[in-house]
C-alpha positions as CSV (number, residue, x, y, z in Angstrom):
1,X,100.1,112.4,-106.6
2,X,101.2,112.7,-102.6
3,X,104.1,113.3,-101.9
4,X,105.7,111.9,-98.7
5,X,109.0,112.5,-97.3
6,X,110.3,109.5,-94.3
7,X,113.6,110.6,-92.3
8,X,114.8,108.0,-90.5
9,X,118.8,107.1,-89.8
10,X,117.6,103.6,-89.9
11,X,118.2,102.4,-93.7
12,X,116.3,99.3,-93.5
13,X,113.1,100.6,-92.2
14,X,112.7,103.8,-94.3
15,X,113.2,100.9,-97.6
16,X,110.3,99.0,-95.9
17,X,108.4,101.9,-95.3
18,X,108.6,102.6,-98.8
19,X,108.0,99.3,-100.2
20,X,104.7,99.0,-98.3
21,X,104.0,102.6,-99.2
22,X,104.6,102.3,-103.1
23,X,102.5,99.0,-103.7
24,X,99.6,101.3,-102.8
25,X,100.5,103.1,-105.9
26,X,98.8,106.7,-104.7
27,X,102.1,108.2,-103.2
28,X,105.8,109.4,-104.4
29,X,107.9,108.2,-101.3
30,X,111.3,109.9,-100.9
31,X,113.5,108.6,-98.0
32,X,116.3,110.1,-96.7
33,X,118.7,108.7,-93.6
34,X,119.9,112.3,-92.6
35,X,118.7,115.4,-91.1
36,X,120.7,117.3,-93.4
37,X,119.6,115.8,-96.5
38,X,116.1,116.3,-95.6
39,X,116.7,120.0,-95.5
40,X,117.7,120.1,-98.9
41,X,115.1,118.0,-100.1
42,X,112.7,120.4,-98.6
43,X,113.9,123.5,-99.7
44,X,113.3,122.4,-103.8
45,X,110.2,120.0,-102.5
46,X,106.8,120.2,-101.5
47,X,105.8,117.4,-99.6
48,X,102.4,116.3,-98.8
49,X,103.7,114.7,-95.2
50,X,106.7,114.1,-93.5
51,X,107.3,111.6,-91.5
52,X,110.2,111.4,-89.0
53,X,112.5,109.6,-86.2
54,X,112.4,111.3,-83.1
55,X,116.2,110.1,-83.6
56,X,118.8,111.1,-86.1
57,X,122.3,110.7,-86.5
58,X,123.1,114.0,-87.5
59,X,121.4,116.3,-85.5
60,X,118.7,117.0,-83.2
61,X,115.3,115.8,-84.7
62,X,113.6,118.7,-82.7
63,X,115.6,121.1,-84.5
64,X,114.8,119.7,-87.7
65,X,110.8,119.9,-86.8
66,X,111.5,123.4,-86.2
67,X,112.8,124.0,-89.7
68,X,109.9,122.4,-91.5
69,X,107.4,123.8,-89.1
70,X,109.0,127.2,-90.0
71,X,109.7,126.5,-93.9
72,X,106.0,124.4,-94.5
73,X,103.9,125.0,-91.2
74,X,100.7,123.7,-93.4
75,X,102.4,120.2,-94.2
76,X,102.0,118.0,-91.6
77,X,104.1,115.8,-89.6
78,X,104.0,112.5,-88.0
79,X,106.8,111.9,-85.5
80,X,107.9,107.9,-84.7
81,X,110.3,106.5,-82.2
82,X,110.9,103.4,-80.9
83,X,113.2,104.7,-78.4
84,X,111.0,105.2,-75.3
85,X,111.4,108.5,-74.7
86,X,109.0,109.4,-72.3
87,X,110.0,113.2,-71.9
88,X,108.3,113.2,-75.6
């Protein structure tokens, strides 16, 4: 089974995401509201796709891209915001 890893300081959308993405019943969904967290579950994880908030309340979500580009550069990434950041 995919695995899929959602980072998103928002704690209300990364539940829906997962609710919508478990009654498909073909991924594991692990959500996580920090950067830092995220590390740590990458480092014992492999993920099938991460998907991330251009914004985080712990630290630079560029920073954290870098880490899991450099840690798992084959495991793709989609990057959400719905901050209107137009220099992204």
């Amino acid at each position: 089974m995919d695995k899929i890893l959602i980072i998103d300081g928002d704690t209300e959308y990364v539940q829906s995401l997962k609710l919508s993405l478990d009654k498909l019943h073909q991924f594991e969904v692990q959500t996580v509201t920090s950067g830092k967290k995220a590390i740590d579950l990458i480092k014992s994880n492999n993920f099938s796709v991460f998907v991330i908030e251009v914004i985080l309340p712990d630290m630079d979500a560029l920073d954290l891209l870098a880490y899991m580009t450099q840690k798992r550069p084959n495991t793709p990434c989609i990057v959400m915001t719905d901050q209107g950041k137009p220099w992204f």
